[in-house]
VEXKE-895621 format. One record per residue (C-alpha): residue number from 1; residue in one letter; z, x, y. Coordinates in Angstrom, 2 decimals. Example, Ala and Ser with C-alpha at 12.3 -4.5 7.8 and 13.67 -1.06 7.14 Angstrom:
! residues 2
<node nr="1" rest="A" up="7.80" east="12.30" north="-4.50"/>
<node nr="2" rest="S" up="7.14" east="13.67" north="-1.06"/>
END
This chain:
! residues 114
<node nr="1" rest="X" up="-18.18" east="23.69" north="19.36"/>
<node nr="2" rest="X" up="-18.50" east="22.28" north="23.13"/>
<node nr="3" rest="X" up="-18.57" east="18.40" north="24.12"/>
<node nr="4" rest="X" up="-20.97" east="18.76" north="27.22"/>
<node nr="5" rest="X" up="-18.83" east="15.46" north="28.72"/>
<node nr="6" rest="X" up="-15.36" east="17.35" north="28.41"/>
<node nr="7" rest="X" up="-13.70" east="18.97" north="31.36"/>
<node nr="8" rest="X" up="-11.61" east="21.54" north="29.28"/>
<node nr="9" rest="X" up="-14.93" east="22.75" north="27.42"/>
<node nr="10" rest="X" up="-16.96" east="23.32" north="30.65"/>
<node nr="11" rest="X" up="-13.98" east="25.51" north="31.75"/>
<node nr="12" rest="X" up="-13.97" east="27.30" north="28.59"/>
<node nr="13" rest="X" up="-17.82" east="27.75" north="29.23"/>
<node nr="14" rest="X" up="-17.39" east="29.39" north="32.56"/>
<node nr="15" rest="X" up="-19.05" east="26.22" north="34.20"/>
<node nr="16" rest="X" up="-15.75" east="25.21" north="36.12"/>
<node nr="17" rest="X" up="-13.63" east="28.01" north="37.63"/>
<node nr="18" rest="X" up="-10.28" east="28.16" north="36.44"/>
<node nr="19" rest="X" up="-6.66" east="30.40" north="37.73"/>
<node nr="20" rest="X" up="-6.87" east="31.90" north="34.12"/>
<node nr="21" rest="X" up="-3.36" east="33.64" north="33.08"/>
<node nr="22" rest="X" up="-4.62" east="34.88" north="29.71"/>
<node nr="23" rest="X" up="-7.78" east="34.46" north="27.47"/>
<node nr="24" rest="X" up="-9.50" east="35.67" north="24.26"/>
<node nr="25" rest="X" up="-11.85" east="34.89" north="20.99"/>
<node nr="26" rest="X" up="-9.92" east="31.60" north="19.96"/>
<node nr="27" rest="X" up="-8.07" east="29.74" north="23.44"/>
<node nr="28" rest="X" up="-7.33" east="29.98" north="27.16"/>
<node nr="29" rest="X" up="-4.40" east="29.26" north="29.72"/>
<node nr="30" rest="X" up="-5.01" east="28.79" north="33.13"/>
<node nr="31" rest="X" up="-3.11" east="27.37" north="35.89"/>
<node nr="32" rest="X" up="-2.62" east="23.56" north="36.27"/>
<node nr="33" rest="X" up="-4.03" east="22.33" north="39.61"/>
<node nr="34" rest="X" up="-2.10" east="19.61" north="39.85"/>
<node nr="35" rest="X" up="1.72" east="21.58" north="38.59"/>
<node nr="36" rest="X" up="4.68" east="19.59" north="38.01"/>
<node nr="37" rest="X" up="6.95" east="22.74" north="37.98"/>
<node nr="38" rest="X" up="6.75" east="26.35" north="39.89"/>
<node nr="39" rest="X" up="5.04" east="27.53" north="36.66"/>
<node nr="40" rest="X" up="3.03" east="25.64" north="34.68"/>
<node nr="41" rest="X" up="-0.07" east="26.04" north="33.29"/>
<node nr="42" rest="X" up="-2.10" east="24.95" north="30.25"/>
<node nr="43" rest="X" up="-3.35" east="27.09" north="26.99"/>
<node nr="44" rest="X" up="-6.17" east="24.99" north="24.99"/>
<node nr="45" rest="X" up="-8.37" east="25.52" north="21.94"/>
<node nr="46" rest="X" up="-11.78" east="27.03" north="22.89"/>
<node nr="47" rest="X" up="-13.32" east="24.65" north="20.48"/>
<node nr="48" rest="X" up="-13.03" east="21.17" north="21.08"/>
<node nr="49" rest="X" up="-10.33" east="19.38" north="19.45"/>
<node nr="50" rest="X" up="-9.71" east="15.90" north="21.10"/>
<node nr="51" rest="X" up="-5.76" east="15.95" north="20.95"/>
<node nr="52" rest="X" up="-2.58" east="16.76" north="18.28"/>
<node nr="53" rest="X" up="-3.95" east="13.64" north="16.20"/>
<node nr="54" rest="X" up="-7.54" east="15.82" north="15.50"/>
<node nr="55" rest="X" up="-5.56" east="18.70" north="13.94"/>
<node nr="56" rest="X" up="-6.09" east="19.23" north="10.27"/>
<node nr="57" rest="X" up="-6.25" east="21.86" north="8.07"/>
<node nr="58" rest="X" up="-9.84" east="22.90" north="9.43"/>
<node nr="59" rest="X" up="-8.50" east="23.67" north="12.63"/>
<node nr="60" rest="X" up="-4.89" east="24.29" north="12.72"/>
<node nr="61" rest="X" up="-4.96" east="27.82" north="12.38"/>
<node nr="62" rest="X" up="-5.80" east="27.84" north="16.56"/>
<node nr="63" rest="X" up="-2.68" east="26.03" north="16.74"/>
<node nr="64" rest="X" up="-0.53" east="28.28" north="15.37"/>
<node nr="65" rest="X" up="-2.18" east="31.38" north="17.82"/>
<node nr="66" rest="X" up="-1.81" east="29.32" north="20.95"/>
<node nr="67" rest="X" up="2.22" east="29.15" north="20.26"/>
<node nr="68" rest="X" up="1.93" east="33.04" north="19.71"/>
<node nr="69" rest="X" up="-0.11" east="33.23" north="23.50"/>
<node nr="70" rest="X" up="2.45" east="30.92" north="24.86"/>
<node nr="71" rest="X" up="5.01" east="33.19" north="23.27"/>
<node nr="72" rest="X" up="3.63" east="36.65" north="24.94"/>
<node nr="73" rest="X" up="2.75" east="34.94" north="28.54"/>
<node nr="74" rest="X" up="5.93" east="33.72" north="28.81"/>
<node nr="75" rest="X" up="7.43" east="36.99" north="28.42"/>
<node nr="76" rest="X" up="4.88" east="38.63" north="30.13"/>
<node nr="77" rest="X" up="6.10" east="36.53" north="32.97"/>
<node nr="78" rest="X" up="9.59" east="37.18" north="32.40"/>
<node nr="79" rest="X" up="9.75" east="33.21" north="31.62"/>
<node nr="80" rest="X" up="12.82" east="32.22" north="29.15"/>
<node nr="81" rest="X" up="13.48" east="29.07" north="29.48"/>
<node nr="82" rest="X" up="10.52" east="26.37" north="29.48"/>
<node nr="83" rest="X" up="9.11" east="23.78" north="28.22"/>
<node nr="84" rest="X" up="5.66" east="23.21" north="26.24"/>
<node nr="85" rest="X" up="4.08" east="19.21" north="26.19"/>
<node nr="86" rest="X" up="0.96" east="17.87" north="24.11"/>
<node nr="87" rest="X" up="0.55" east="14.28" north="25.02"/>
<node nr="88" rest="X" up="-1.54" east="12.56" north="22.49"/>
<node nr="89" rest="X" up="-3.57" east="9.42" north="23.51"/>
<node nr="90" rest="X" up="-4.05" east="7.96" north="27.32"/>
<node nr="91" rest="X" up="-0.85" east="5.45" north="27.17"/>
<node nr="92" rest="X" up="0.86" east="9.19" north="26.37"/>
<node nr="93" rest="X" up="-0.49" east="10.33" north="29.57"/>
<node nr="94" rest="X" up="-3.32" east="12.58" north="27.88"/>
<node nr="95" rest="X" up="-5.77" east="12.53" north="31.11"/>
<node nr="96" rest="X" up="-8.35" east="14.94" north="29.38"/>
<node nr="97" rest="X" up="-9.29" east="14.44" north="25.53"/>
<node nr="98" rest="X" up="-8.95" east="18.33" north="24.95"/>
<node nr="99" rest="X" up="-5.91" east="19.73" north="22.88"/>
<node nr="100" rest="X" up="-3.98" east="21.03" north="25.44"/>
<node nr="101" rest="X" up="-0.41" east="22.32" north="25.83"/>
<node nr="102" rest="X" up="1.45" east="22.12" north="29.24"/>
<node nr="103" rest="X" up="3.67" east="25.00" north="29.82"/>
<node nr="104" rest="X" up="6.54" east="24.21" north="32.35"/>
<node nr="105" rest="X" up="9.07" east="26.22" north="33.67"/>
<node nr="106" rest="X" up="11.02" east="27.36" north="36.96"/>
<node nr="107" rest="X" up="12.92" east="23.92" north="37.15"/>
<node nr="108" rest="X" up="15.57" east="22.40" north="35.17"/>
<node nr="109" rest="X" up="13.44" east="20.08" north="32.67"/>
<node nr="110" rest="X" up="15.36" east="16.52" north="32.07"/>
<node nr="111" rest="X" up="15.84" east="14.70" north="29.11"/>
<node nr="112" rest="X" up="14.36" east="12.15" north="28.11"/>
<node nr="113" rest="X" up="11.22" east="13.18" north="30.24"/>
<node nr="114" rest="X" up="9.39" east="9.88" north="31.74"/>
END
């Protein structure tokens, strides 16, 4: 299921172009175009799920694959250490109301972040 209004789902949809890294039946990465590390990019849900506070028991299956795809593109990169982020809500700096997870690496990631 698409929300015409979202950005993510009009990539998913072919209607935006995207740097895709990987893609099949259930989610997509692609490239951030604004990238806060020398790799990052983004794998999301094909179907529209607003954010982390939308996932139930209908839908977390998807979840569970996208950490398998973040899994084999890291490698497939020859990535080891990095970082995956799902904010949650605009004051968590969510900017698009797709599930996403950023995937950042190539940098030494600080902690606490922001």
């Amino acid at each position: 299921m698409f929300k015409d209004d979202c950005l993510f789902c009009k990539i998913v949809k072919g209607d935006i172009p995207s740097n895709k890294v990987y893609e099949d039946e259930l989610c997509c990465a692609f490239y951030d175009i604004a990238p806060a590390a020398p790799t990052h990019f983004l794998v999301i849900p094909k179907d529209h799920i607003g954010s982390c506070g939308e996932i139930d028991g209908s839908n977390s299956a998807v979840v569970a694959h996208i950490f398998e795809v973040i899994a084999k593109v890291t490698k497939d990169m020859g990535v080891t250490d990095f970082r995956v982020v799902s904010n949650c809500g605009e004051r968590a700096g969510q900017s698009v109301p797709h599930l996403h997870f950023h995937v950042l690496a190539g940098r030494d990631m600080t902690w606490p972040p922001g």
